[in-house]
C-alpha positions in Angstrom: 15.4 21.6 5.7 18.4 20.4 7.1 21.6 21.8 8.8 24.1 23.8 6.5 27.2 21.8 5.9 30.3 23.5 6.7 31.7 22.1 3.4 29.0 24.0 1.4 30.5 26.7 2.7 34.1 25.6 2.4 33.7 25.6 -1.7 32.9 29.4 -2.3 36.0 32.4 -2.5 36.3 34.8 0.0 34.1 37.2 -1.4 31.1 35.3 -1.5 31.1 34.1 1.4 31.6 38.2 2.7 28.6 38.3 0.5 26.7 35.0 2.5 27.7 36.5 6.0 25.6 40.1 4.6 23.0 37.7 3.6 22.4 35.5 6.1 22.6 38.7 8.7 20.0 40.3 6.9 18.0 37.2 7.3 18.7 36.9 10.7 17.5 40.3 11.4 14.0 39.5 9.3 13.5 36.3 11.2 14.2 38.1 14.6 12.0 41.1 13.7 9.0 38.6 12.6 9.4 36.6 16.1 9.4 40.5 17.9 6.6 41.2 15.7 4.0 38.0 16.4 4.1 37.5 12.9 4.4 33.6 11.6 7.6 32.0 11.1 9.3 28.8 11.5 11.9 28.9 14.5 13.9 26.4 13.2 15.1 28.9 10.7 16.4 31.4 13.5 18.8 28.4 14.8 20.0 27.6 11.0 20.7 31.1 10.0 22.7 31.4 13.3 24.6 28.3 12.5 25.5 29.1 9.0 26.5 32.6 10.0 28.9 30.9 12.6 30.1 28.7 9.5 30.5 31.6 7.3 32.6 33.3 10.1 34.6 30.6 11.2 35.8 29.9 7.8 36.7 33.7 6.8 39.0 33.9 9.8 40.8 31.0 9.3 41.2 31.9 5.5 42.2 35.7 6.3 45.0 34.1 9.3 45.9 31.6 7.2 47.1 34.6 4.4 48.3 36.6 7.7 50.7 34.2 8.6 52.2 33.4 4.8 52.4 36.8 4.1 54.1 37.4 7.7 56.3 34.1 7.0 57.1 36.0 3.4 58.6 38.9 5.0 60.5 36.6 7.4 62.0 35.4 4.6 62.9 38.2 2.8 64.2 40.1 5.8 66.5 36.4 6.4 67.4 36.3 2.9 68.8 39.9 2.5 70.5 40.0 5.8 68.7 43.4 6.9 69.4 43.2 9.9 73.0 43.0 9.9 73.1 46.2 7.6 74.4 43.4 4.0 72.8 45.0 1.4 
């Protein structure tokens, strides 16, 4: 098994990877629980499952500021366009 690979990651829309982060959480939590537990696992999985949940985070945020600041650079626009603030409709 080897590391997950950010671009894996970098291919899916926004809502599957919302769906991977509830995934590999869940995972997390099993892998954790098993460790607590004494039960057998591998423990390499623990440090992959934290990495791709790192991934899967890191890549949300920078898609969700990314749309912040378009959106916010939009409105800029608009609002320099229509001279709002000098009261030109």
């Amino acid at each position: 098994m080897n590391f997950p690979k950010i671009n894996d990651i970098k291919g899916l829309s926004n809502n599957e990877i919302s769906k991977n982060i509830i995934q590999v959480e869940k995972e997390l939590f099993d892998l954790k629980f098993r460790k607590t537990t004494r039960q057998s696992f591998k423990s390499h999985e623990i440090k992959y499952a934290k990495r791709k949940l790192a991934q899967s985070k890191t890549i949300l945020t920078e898609r969700l500021n990314k749309l912040e600041k378009t959106k916010a650079n939009a409105f800029v626009n608009l609002i320099e366009k229509q001279d709002y603030l000098k009261g030109n409709f």
